[in-house]
C-alpha positions as CSV (number, residue, x, y, z in Angstrom):
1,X,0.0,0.0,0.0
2,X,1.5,3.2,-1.0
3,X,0.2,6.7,-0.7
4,X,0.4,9.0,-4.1
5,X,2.1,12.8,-3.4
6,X,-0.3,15.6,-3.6
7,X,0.7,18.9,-4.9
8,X,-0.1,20.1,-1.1
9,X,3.9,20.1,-0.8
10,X,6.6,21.6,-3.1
11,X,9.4,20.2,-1.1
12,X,11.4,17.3,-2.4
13,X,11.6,13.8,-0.4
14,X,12.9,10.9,-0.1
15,X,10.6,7.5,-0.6
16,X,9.7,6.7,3.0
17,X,9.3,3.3,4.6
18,X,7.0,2.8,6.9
19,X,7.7,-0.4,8.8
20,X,5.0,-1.6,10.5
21,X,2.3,-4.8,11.4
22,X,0.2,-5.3,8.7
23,X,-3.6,-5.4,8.4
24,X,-4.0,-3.1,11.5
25,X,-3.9,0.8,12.1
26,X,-2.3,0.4,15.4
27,X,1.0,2.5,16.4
28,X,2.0,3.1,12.6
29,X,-1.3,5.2,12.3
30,X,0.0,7.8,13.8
31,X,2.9,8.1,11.1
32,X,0.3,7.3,8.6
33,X,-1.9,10.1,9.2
34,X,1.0,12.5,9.2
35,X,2.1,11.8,5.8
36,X,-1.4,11.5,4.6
37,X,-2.2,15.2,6.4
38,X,1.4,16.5,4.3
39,X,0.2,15.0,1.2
40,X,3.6,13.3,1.1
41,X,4.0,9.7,-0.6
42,X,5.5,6.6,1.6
43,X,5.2,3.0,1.3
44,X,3.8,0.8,3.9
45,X,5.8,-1.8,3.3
46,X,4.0,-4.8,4.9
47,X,0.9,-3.4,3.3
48,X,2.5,-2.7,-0.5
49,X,3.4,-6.3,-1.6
50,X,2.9,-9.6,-0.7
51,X,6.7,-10.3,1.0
52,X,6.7,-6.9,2.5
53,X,6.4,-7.9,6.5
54,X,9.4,-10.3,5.7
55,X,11.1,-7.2,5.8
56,X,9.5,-5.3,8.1
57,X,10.6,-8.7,10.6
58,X,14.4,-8.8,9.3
59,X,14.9,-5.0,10.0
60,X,12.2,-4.6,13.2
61,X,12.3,-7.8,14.5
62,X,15.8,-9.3,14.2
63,X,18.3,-10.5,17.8
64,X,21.1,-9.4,15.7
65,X,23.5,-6.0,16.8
66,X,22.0,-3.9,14.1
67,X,19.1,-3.6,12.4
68,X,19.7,-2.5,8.5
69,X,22.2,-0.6,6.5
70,X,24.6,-0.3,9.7
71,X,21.7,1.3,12.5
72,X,21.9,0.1,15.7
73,X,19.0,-2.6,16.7
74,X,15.2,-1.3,16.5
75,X,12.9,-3.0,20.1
76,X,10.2,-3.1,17.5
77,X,8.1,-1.7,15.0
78,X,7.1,1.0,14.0
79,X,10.3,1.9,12.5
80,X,10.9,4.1,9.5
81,X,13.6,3.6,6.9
82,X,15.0,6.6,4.9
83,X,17.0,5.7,1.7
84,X,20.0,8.1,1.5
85,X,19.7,9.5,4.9
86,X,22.0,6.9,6.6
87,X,25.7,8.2,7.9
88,X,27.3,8.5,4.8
89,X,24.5,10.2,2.8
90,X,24.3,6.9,0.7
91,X,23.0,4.1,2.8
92,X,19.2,4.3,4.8
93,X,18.4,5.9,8.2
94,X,16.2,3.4,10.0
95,X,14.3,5.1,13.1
96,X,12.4,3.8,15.5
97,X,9.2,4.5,18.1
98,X,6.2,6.5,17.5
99,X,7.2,9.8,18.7
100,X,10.6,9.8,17.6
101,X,9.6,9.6,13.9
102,X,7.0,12.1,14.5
103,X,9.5,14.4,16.0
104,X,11.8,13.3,12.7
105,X,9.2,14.2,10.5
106,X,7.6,16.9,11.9
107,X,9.4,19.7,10.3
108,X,10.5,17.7,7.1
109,X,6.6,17.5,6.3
110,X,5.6,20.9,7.9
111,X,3.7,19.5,10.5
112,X,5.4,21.5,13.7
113,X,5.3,25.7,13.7
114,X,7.8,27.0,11.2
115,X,10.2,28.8,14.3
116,X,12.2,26.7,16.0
117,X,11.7,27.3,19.5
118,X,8.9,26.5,22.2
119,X,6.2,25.7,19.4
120,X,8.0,22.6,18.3
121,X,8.4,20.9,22.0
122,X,4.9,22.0,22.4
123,X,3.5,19.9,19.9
124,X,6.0,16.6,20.8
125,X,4.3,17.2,24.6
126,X,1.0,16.9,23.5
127,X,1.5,14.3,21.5
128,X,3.3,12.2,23.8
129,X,0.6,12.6,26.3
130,X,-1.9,11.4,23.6
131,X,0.5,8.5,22.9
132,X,0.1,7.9,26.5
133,X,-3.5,7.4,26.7
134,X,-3.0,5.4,23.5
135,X,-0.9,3.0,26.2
136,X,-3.3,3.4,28.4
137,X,-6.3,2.0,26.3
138,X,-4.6,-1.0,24.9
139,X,-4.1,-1.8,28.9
140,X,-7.8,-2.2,29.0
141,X,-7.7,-5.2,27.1
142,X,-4.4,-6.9,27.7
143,X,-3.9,-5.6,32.1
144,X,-1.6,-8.6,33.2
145,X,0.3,-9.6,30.2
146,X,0.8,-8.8,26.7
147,X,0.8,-12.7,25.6
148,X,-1.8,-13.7,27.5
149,X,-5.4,-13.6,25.2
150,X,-8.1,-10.8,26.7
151,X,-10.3,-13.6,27.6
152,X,-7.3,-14.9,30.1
153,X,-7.4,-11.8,32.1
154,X,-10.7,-10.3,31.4
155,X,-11.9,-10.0,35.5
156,X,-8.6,-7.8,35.4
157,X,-9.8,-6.1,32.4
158,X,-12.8,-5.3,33.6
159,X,-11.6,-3.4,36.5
160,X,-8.7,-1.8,34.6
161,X,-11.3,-0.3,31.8
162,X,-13.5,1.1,34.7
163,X,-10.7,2.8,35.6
164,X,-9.6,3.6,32.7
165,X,-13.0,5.2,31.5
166,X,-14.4,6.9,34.9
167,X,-10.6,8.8,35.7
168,X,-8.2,8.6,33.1
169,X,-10.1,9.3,29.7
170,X,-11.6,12.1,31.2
171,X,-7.9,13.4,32.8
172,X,-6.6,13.2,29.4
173,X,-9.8,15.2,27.6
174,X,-9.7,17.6,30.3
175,X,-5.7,18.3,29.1
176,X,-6.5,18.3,25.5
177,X,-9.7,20.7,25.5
178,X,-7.4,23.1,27.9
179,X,-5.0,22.9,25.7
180,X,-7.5,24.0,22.7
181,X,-8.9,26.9,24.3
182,X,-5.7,28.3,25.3
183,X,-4.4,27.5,21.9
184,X,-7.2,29.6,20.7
185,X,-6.5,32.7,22.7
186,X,-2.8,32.4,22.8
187,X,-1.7,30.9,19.6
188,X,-4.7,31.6,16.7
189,X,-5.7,28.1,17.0
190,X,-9.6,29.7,16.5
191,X,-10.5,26.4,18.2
192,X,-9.8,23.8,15.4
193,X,-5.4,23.7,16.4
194,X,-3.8,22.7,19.4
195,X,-0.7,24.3,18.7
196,X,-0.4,27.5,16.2
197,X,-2.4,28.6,13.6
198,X,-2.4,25.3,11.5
199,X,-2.4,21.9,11.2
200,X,0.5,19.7,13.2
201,X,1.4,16.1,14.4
202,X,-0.3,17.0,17.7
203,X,-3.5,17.4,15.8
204,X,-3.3,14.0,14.3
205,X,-1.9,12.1,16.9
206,X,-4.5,13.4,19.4
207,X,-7.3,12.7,16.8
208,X,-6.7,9.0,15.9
209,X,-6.7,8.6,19.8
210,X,-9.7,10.0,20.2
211,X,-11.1,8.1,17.5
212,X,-9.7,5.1,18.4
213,X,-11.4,5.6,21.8
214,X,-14.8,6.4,20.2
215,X,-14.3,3.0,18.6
216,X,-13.5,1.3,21.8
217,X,-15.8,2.5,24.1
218,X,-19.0,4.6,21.9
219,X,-21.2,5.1,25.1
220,X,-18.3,6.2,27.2
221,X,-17.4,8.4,24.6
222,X,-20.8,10.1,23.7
223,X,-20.7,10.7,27.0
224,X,-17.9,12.6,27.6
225,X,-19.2,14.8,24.2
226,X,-21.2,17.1,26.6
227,X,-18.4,17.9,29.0
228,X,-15.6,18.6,26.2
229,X,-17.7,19.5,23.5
230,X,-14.6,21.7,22.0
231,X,-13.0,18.6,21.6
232,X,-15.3,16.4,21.0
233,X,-16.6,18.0,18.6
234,X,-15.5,21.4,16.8
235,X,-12.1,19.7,17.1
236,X,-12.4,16.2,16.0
237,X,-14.8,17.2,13.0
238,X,-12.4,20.1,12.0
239,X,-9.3,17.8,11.3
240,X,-11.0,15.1,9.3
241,X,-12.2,17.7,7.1
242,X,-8.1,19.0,6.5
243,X,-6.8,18.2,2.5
244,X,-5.0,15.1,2.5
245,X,-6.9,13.6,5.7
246,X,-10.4,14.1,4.3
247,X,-9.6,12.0,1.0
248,X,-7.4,9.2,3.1
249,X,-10.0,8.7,5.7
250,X,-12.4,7.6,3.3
251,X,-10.4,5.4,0.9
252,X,-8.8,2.1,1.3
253,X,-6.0,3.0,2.4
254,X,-7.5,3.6,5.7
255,X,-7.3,0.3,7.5
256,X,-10.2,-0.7,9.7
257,X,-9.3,-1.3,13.4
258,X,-10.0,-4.7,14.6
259,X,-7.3,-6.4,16.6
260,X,-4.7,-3.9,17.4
261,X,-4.5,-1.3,20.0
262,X,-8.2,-0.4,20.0
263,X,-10.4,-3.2,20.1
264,X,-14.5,-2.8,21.0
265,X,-15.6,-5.4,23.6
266,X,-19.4,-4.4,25.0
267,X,-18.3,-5.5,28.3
268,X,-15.3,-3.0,28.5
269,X,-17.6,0.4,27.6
270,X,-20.2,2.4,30.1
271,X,-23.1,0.0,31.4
């Protein structure tokens, strides 16, 4: 699966590779969206041919000492490989977790405020407090142990999602909508940014989570839309509608969550 360039940006690029799972949004959504949001092609490699997680195993998933064109070992995916970015300008730069290749890309796809001072750290803290709640809702399902299948620790998960739902969710939208108001006095936001007066990583990576939470627990969720109804709703509407995210969202490309970090069991969402 690969993503066509839009004439959105002028800049030239390298062919980025995504490495991630495939079949699943998961983690590498986060990276997805922010290409798709630049209008800047990259190939999901496990998605884009038939062999492609072979690869995405030999560089992610390897015990070796490195894990492609001389970078040191990646824990696992998502990684992102670089062609011609490596140490000697030839070889590939391979990357690795979520926020660092947001932070990588950021400014290489225009997604952080064009000075180079607080605006930039301000958007890599909001997002890595969205990619904590992201951690937080996978917990949900998997509370004990990773390995173990949901229905081998689902008394545990039933008490962790409680939790999760009646004091942590609504921690985190509580951050986020504060956040968006005083983006909109402060930075020009006008209620549809979270940091400056356009579109950045922090945007997307706080919207997947929020719609990945909407997917995982809908009652919980429509809930919560009458005490953060900035975010909730101006916000989250506003950024599917951006160019490049509107036309991604509804195409193939798009994959369906099912099995990955946000999963929908009835049990898990408001009674």
């Amino acid at each position: 699966m690969s993503s066509q360039p839009s004439t959105k940006k002028q800049r030239t690029h390298p062919q980025y590779e995504l490495l991630y799972h495939p079949g699943i949004p998961g983690r590498g959504e986060f990276i997805r969206l922010a290409f798709e949001a630049a209008g800047v092609a990259y190939t999901d490699t496990a998605n884009a041919a038939k062999d492609g997680y072979s690869t995405v195993q030999e560089i992610c998933m390897n015990k070796g000492t490195e894990s492609a064109d001389g970078n040191p070992p990646v824990f696992s995916p998502p990684a992102l490989r670089v062609p011609g970015a490596g140490k000697d300008g030839k070889s590939a730069l391979v990357i690795a977790q979520t926020p660092n290749i947001l932070f990588y890309l950021g400014e290489r796809l225009g997604l952080v405020p064009e000075d180079e001072g607080a605006g930039r750290y301000h958007v890599q803290q909001v997002a890595l407090t969205a990619l904590d709640l992201n951690n937080e809702v996978h917990d949900t399902h998997h509370p004990i142990a990773v390995m173990k299948y949901y229905e081998d620790q689902k008394e545990e998960a039933l008490k962790k999602a409680q939790d999760v739902r009646e004091t942590r969710i609504p921690k985190f939208l509580s951050y986020f909508e504060r956040t968006l108001k005083y983006n909109e006095e402060a930075g020009g936001g006008q209620g549809k940014y979270l940091v400056g007066d356009k579109l950045t990583y922090a945007d997307t990576t706080v919207w997947q989570v929020l719609d990945g939470c909407m997917f995982a627990f809908p009652k919980e969720m429509a809930a919560r839309k009458e005490e953060f109804p900035d975010l909730l709703g101006a916000f989250y509407e506003n950024v599917k509608k951006e160019s490049g995210l509107k036309e991604y969202l509804s195409s193939k490309r798009r994959l369906p969550y099912s099995m990955g970090v946000f999963r929908h069991y009835p049990e898990l969402d408001r009674q």
